[in-house]
C-alpha positions in Angstrom: 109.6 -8.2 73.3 109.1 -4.3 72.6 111.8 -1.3 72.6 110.2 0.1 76.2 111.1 -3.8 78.0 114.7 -3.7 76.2 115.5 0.2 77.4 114.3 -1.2 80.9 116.6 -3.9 81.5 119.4 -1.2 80.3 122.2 -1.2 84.0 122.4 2.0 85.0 125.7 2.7 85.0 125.5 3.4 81.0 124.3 6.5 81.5 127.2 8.6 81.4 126.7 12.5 82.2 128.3 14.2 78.4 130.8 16.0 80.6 132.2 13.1 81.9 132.2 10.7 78.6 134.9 10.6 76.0 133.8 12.0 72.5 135.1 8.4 71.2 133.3 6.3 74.3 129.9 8.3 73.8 130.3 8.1 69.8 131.0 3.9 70.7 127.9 3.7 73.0 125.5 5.6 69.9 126.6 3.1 67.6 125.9 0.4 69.6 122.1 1.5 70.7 121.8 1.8 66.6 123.0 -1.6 66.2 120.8 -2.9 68.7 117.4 -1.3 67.4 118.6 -2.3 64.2 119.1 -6.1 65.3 116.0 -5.7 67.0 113.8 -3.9 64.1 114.7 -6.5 61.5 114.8 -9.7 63.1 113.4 -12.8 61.8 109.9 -12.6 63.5 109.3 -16.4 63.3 112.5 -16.8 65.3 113.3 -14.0 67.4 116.2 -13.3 69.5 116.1 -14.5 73.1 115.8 -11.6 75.5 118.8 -13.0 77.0 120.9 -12.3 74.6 120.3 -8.9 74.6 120.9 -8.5 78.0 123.9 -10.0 77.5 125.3 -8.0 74.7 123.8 -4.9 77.0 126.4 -6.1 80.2 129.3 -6.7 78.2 129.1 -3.6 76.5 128.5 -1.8 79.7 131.3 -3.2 80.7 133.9 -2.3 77.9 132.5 0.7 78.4 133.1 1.4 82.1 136.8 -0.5 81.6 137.7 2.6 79.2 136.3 5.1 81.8 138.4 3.2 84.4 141.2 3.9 82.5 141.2 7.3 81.4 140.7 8.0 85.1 144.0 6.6 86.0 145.5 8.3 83.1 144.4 11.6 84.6 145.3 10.3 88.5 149.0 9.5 87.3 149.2 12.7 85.5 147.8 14.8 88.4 150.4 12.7 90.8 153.5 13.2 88.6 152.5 16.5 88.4 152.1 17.3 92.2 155.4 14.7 92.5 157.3 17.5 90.2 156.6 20.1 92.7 157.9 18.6 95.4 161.1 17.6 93.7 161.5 20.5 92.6 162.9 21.5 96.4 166.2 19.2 95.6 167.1 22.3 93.7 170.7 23.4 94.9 170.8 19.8 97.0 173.6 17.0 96.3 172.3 13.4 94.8 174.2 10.7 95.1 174.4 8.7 92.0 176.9 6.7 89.6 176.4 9.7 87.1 179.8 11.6 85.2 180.5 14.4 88.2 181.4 17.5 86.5 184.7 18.7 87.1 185.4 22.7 87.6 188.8 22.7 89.1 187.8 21.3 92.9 188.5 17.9 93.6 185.7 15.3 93.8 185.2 13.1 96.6 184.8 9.5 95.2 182.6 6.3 97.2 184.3 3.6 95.4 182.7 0.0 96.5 185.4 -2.4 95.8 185.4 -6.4 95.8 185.4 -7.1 99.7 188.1 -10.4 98.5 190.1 -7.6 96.4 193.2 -7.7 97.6 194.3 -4.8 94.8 192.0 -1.8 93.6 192.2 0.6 91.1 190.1 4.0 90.1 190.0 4.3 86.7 188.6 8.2 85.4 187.1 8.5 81.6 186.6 11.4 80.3 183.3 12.7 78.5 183.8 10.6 75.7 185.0 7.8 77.4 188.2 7.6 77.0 190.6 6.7 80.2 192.6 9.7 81.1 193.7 8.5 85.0 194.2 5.5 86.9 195.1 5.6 90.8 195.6 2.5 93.6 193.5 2.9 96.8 193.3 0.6 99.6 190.2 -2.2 98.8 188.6 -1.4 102.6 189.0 2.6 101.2 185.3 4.1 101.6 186.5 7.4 100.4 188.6 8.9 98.2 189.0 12.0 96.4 190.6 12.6 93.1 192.1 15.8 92.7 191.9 15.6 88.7 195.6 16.9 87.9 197.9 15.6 85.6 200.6 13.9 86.2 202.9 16.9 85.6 200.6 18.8 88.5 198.6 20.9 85.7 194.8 21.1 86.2 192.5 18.7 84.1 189.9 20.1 81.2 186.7 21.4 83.2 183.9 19.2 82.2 182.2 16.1 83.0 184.1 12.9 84.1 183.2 9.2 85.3 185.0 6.8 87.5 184.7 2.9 88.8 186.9 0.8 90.8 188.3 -2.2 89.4 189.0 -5.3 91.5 191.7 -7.7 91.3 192.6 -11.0 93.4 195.5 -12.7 92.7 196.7 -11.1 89.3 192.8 -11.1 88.3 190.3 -8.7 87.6 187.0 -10.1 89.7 184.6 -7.1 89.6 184.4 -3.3 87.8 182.0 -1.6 89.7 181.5 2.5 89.0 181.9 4.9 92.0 178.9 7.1 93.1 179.8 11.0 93.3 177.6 13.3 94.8 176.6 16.4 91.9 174.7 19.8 92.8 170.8 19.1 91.1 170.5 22.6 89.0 166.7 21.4 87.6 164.0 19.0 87.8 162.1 17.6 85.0 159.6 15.6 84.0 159.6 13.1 81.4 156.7 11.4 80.3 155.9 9.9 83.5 159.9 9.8 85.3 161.3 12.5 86.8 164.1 13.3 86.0 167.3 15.6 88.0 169.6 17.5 85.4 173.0 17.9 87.5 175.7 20.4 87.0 177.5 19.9 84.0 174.1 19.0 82.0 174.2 15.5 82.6 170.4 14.0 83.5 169.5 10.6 86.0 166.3 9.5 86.8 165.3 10.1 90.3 165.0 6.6 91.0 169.0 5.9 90.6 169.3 8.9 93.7 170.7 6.6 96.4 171.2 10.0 98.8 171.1 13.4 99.2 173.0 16.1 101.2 172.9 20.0 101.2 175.1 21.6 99.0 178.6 21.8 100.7 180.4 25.2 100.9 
């Protein structure tokens, strides 16, 4: 079999324009033709390869090689996505999110949605400060949907400004049966893209993926 009957039975779909083919994939696909002349140039006359086998070794190339096209085309379709996804997050800007994230405290209270245990027949807030250390406790009713903690002291003096977290602990009969953190709604001040999540940077600094946003509201006055 000659070089003109082996270029024949070449599919098609290897020849890939320059503009559209990787440096490495076109550099993979020169080496490879060299191989194959090479193969072909100093094969054992008396037993030569089958013609088979090198179209065979032609397909599965071909087919590596569109694989790795494949790919780098849904690299550049999820980029171009997250991307056009970043601009439209970027309207939450000055909205509320709804999230289990510290709320930052500035002096106004914070309105708390703490889910207790529906067989709690005693619940409990319990606020941690940046570092995580417990600075408050208060009771609220179990069926309580609401609640808003005013972040004073016992004494009546304001708390430190800064970021604070909270969760509701549930007892039944003398014993704890759930902790579950309370979601807070935060002003979004930025949105921003991190590898592919996006991410919303709330007041106070603190960031949450916009994937643990269960709601959002306009910013209330």
């Amino acid at each position: 079999m000659d070089i003109a009957s082996i270029q024949q039975t070449t599919p098609t779909s290897t020849q890939i324009p320059a503009a559209e083919a990787s440096p490495t994939t076109a550099s993979d696909y020169e080496t490879f033709l060299k191989m194959l002349t090479a193969q072909m140039k100093y094969q054992d006359p008396l037993n030569p390869v089958d013609s088979t086998d090198y179209a065979t070794q032609l397909a599965t190339f071909s087919s590596v090689e569109q694989a790795v096209l494949t790919n780098d085309l849904l690299r550049s379709l999820t980029a171009q996505m997250s991307t056009g996804g970043l601009a439209e997050m970027a309207a939450l800007v000055g909205k509320e999110a709804r999230s289990t994230a510290p709320a930052y405290f500035d002096g106004q209270p914070i309105q708390l949605l703490p889910q207790a245990s529906s067989i709690a027949d005693i619940a409990e807030v319990i606020v941690r400060n940046e570092a995580g250390e417990e600075v408050q406790r208060m009771a609220i009713s179990p069926a309580a949907e609401t609640a808003v903690w005013a972040g004073v002291n016992a004494d009546g003096t304001p708390m430190e400004s800064g970021l604070y977290s909270f969760e509701v602990v549930s007892t039944s009969n003398g014993e704890v049966i759930a902790q579950t953190p309370i979601a807070t709604y935060n002003k979004v001040v930025e949105v921003r893209l991190e590898g592919t999540q996006t991410m919303l940077v709330l007041e106070g600094g603190f960031s949450v993926p916009s994937n643990e946003v269960s709601a959002l509201r306009d910013a209330v006055t």
